[in-house]
KOLDOMI-620964 format. One record per residue (C-alpha): residue number from 1; residue in three letters; x, y, z. Coordinates in Angstrom, 1 decimal, padded with zeros to 4 digits. Example, Ala and Ser with C-alpha at 12.3 -4.5 7.8 and 13.67 -1.06 7.14 Angstrom:
<n: 1 res: Ala xx: 012.3 yy: -004.5 zz: 007.8>
<n: 2 res: Ser xx: 013.7 yy: -001.1 zz: 007.1>
//
This chain:
<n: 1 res: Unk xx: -040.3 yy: -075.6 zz: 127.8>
<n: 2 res: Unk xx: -036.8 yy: -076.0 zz: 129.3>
<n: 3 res: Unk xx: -036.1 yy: -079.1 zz: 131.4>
<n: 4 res: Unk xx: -035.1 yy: -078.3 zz: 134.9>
<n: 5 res: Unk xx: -031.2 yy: -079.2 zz: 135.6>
<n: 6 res: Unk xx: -030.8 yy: -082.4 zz: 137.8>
<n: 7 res: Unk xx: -028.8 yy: -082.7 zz: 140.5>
<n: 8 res: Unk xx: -027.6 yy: -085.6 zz: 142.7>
<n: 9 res: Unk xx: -029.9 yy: -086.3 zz: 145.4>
<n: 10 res: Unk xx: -029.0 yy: -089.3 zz: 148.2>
<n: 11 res: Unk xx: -032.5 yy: -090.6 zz: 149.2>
<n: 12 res: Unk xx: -032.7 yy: -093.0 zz: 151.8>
<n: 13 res: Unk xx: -035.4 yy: -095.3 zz: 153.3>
<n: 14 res: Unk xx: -036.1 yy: -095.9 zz: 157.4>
<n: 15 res: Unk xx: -034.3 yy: -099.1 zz: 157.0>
<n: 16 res: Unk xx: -030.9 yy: -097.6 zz: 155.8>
<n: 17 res: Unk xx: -030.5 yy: -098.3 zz: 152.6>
<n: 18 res: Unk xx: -029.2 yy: -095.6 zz: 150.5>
<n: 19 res: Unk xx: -029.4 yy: -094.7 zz: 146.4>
<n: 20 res: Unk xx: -028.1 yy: -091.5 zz: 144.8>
<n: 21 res: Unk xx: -030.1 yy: -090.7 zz: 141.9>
<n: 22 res: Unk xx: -029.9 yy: -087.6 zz: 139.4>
<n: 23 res: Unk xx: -032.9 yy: -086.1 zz: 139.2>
<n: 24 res: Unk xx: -034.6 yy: -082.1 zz: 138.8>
<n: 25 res: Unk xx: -036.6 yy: -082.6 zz: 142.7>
<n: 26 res: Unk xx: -036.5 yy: -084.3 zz: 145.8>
<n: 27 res: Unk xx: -039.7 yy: -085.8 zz: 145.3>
<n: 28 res: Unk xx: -038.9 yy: -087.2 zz: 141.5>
<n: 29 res: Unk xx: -035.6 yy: -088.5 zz: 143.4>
<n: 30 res: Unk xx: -037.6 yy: -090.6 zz: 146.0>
<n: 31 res: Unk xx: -040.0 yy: -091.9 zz: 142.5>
<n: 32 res: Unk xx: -036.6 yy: -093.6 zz: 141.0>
<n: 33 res: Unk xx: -035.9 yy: -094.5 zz: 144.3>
<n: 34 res: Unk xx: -039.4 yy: -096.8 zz: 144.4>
<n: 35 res: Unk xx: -039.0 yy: -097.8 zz: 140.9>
<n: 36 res: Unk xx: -034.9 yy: -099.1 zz: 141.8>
<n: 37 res: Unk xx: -036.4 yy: -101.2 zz: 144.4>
<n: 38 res: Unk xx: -040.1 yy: -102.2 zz: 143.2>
<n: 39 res: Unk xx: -041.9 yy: -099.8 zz: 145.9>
<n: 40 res: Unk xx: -044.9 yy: -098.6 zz: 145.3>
<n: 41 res: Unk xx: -044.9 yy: -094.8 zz: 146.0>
<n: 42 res: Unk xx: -048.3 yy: -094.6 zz: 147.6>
<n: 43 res: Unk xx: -047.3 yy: -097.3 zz: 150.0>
<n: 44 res: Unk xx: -048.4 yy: -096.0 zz: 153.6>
<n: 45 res: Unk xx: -045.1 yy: -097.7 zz: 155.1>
<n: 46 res: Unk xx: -042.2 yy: -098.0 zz: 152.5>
<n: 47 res: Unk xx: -043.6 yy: -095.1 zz: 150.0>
<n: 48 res: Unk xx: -042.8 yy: -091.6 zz: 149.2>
<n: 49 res: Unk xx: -043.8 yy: -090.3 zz: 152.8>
<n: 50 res: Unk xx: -041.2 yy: -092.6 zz: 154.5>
<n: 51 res: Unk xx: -038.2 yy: -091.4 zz: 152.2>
<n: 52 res: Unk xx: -035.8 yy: -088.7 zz: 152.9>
<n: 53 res: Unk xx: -034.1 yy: -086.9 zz: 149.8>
<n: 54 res: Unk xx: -030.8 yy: -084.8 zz: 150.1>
<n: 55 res: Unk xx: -029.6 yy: -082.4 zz: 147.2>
<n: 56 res: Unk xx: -026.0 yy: -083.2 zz: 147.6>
<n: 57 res: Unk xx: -023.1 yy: -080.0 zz: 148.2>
<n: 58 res: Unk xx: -020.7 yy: -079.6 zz: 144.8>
<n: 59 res: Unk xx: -017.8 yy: -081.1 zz: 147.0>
<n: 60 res: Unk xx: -019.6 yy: -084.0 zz: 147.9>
<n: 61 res: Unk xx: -020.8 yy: -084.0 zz: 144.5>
<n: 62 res: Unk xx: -017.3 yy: -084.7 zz: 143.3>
<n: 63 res: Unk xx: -016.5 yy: -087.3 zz: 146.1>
<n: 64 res: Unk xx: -018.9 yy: -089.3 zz: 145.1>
<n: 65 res: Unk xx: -018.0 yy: -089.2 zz: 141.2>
<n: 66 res: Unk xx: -014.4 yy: -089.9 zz: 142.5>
<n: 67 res: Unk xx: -015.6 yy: -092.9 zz: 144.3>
<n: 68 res: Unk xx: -018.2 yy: -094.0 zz: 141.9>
<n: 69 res: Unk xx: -015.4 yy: -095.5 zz: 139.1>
<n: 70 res: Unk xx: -013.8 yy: -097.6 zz: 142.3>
<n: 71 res: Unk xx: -017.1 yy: -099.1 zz: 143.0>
<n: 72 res: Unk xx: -017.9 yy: -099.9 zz: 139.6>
<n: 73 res: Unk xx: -014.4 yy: -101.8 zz: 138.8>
<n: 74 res: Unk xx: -015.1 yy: -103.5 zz: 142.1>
<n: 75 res: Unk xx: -018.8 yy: -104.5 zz: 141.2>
<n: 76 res: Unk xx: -017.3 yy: -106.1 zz: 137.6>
<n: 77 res: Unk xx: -014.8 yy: -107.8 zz: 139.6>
<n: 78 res: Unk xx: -017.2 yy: -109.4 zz: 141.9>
<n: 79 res: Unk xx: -019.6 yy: -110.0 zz: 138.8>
<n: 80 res: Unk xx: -016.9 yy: -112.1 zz: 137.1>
<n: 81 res: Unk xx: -015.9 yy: -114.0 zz: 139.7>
<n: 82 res: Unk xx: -019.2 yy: -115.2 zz: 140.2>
<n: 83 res: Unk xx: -019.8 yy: -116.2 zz: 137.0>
<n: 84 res: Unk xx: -016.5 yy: -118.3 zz: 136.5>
<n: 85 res: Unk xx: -017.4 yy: -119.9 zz: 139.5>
<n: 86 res: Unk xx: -021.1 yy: -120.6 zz: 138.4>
<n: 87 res: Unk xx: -019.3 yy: -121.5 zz: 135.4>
<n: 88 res: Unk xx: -016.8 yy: -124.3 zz: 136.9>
<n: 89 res: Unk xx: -020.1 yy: -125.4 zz: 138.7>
<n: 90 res: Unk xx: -022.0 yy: -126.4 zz: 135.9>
<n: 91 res: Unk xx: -019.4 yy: -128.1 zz: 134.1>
<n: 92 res: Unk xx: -019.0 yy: -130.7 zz: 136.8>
<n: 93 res: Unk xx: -021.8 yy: -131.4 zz: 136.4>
<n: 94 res: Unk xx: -023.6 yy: -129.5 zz: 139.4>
<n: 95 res: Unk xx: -027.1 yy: -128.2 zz: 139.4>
<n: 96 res: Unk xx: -027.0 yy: -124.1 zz: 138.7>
//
């Protein structure tokens, strides 16, 4: 048996927040999307029915993958700035 080919999906809840995922199906896109964010699928309000899924074009495809090395340079940025600051924090002595 031959594994479906996964695409990128953006899947989104009512609130506005936003995830793209690679999966084979809408539906198996919205199940990462409750297991990113600790949602139970089944959930009458926040579950599977309350999720929209969106099999992203190619070019849109490619402008997220463009964007995508950006955001993670930016995220490590953040991420170690934090810590030298939680870092200088501690050793004066501070609570963490």
């Amino acid at each position: 048996m031959m594994d479906k080919p996964k695409s990128l999906y953006l899947v989104k809840n009512s609130s506005g927040r936003t995830l793209h995922v690679w999966a084979a199906s809408g539906d198996q896109a919205k199940r990462i999307f409750c297991k990113e964010y600790g949602i139970r699928p089944g959930d009458y309000w926040c579950g599977l029915s309350t999720l929209t899924a969106r099999k992203l074009k190619p070019e849109e495809v490619k402008a997220w993958e463009a964007d995508a090395e950006a955001e993670r340079a930016t995220y490590l940025f953040i991420h170690g700035m934090l810590e030298i600051g939680a870092k200088a924090y501690a050793e004066r002595g501070c609570a963490v």
